[in-house]
C-alpha positions in Angstrom: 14.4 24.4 -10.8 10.9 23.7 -12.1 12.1 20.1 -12.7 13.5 19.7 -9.2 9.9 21.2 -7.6 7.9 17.9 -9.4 10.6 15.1 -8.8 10.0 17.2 -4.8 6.5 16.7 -5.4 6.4 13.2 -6.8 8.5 12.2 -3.6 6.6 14.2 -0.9 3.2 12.5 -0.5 4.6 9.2 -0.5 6.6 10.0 2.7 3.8 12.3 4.2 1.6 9.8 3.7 4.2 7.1 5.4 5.3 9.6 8.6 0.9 9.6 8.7 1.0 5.5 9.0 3.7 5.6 11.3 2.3 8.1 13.9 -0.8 6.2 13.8 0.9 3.4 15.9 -0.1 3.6 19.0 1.3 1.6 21.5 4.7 0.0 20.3 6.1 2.0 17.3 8.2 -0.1 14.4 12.6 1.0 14.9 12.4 3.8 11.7 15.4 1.7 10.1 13.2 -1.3 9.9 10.1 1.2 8.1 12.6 3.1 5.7 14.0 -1.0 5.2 10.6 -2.0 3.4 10.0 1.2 1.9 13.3 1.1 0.2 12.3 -2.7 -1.0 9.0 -1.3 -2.4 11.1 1.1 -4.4 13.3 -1.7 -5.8 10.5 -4.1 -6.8 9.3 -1.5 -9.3 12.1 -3.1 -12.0 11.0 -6.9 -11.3 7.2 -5.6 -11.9 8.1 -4.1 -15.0 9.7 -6.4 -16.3 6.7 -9.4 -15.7 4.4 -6.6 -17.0 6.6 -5.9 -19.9 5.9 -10.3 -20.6 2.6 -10.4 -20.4 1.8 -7.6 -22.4 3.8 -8.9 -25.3 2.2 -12.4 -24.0 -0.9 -12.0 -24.1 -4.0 -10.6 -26.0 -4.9 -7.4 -23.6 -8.6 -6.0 -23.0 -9.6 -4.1 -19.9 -10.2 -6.9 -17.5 -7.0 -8.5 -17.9 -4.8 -5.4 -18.3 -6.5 -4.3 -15.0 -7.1 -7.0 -12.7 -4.2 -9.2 -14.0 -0.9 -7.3 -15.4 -1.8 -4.0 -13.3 -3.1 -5.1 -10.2 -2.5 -8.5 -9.6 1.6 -8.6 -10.4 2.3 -5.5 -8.4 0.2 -6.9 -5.3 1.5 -9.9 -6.1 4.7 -8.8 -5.8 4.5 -6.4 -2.9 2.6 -9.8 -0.6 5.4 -12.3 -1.8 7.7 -9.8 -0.4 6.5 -9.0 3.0 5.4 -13.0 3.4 9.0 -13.9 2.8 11.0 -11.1 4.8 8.4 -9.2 7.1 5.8 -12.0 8.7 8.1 -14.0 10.5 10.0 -10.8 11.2 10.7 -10.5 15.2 9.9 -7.2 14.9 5.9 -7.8 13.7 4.7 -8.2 17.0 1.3 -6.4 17.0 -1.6 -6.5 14.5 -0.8 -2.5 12.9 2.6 -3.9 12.1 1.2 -5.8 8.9 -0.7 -2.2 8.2 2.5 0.0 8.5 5.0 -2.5 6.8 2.6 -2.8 4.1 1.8 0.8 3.5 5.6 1.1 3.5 6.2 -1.6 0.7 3.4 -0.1 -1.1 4.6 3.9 -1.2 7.8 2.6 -1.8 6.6 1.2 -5.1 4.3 4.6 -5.8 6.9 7.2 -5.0 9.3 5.0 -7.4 6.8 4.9 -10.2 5.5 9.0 -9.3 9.1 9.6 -10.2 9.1 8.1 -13.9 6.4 9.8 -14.0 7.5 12.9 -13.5 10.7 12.7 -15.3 9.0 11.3 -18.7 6.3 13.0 -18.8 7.4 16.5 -17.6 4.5 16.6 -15.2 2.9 20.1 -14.1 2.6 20.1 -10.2 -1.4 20.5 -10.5 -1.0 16.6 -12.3 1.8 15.7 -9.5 -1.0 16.8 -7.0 -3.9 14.7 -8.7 -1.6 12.0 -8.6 -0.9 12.2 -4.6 -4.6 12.5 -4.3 -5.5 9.1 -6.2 -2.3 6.5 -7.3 -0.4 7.6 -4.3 -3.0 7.4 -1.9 -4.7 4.1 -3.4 -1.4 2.2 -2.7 -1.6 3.3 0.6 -4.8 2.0 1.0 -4.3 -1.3 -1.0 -1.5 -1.6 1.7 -3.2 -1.2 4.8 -6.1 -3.8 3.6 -3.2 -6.3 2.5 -1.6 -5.3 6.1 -4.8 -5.5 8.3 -5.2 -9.0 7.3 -2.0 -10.1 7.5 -1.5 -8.8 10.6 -4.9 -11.1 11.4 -3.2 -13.9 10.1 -0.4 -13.7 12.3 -2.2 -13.3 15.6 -5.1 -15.8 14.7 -3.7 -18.4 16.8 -3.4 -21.1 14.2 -7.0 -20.6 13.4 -7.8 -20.5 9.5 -4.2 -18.9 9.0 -3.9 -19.9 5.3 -7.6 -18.8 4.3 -6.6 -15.0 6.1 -3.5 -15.1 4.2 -5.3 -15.5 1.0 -7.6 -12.9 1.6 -4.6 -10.5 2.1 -3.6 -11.1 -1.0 -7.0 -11.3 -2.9 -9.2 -8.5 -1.2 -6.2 -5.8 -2.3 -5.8 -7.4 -5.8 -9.7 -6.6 -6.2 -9.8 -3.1 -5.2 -7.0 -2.2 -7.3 -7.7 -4.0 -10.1 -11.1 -2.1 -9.7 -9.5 0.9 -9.6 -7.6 0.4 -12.5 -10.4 -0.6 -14.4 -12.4 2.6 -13.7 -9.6 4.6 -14.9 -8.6 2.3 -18.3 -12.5 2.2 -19.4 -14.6 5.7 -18.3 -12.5 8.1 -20.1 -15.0 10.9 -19.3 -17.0 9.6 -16.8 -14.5 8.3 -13.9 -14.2 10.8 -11.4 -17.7 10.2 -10.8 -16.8 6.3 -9.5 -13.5 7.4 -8.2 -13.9 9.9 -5.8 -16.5 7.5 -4.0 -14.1 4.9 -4.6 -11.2 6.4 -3.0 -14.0 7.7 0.2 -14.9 4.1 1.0 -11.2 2.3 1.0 -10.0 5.6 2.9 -13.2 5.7 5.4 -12.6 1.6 5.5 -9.0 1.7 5.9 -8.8 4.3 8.8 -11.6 1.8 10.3 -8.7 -1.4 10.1 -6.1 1.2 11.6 -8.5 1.2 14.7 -9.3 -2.1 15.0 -5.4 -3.3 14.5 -4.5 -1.1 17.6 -6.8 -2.7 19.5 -6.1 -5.5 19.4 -2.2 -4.6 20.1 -0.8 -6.5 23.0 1.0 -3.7 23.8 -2.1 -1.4 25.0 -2.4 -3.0 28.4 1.3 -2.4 29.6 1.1 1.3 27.7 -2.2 1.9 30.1 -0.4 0.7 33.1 2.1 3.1 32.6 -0.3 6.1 32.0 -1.7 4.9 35.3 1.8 5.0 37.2 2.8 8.0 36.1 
């Protein structure tokens, strides 16, 4: 029973936090098939990420920079942009900037639910460390995802205009905070709530900031005003 409650609570915030991203679209909300779609690819790309992580570890000569901001951060968003380039962008169904935020966030639960599990089950987590980890692994993919999705979403609606330089910036500005983040946590073993906590305040205060300006800029808000107005 007790191991049932943390495999509950390593699954929970994950969808919490993607029924949160979901509601948060405001004017023309994603089919949930299509949602539940890239979630389900974020949980499957955990195994491919392991495995390149698994390679360069025995590869190379580790140290905190490279464990954090190359075989940490940079396969897994790596990974998770290659992905959503290759099946979501061109998708029919991204037609408005918050799509790249909500497909994104989805890919990137996906891939922190999978890995909250194997937590869990090896290390026979307590539900206060279940609960720390909702608070900062969970909810820094989230937020690695909606900066990866705001500016993809950018790119697609640029009009041609400096697509491929957008593009790249999806992919780098997430890769940089999370290699961040994991380099706070590999190197201030007594000191890092003290960087994280402001950390995890600025990519959540910025992040919620994206989610506002991706709505806006939905072609969608006009026709969902018009409506309002008839009715």
């Amino acid at each position: 029973m007790l191991l049932l409650s943390v495999i509950s609570s390593a699954v929970a915030p994950g969808l919490a936090l993607l029924t949160f991203f979901y509601l948060k679209d405001k004017y023309d909300q994603e089919p949930l098939h299509m949602v539940l779609k890239v979630f389900l690819l974020g949980l499957l790309i955990v195994f491919p990420i392991m495995i390149i992580q698994r390679g360069l570890v025995l590869g190379l000569d580790g140290g905190p920079y490279v464990d954090s901001f190359l075989i940490s951060s940079g396969v897994e968003e790596c990974l998770k942009w290659f992905v959503l380039y290759h099946m979501i962008y061109n998708h029919t169904e991204f037609d408005e900037p918050y799509d790249g935020i909500l497909y994104a966030v989805a890919i990137s639960l996906g891939f922190a639910t999978i890995e909250n599990i194997m937590y869990a089950w090896y290390s026979h987590a307590s539900i206060g460390s279940m609960f720390m980890r909702a608070l900062l692994p969970v909810s820094g993919h989230a937020m690695f995802g909606v900066i990866m999705g705001y500016h993809m979403g950018r790119a697609k609606f640029s009009g041609g205009v400096r697509t491929r330089g957008i593009l790249f910036i999806s992919l780098l500005l997430p890769w940089l905070w999370h290699g961040i983040y994991d380099f706070i946590l590999s190197t201030m073993t007594n000191t890092w709530i003290w960087f994280i906590v402001p950390l995890m305040a600025v990519l959540w205060y910025g992040g919620m900031g994206k989610v506002a300006r991706a709505n806006s800029r939905s072609p969608f808000r006009f026709l969902k005003r018009e409506e309002e107005i008839n009715l």
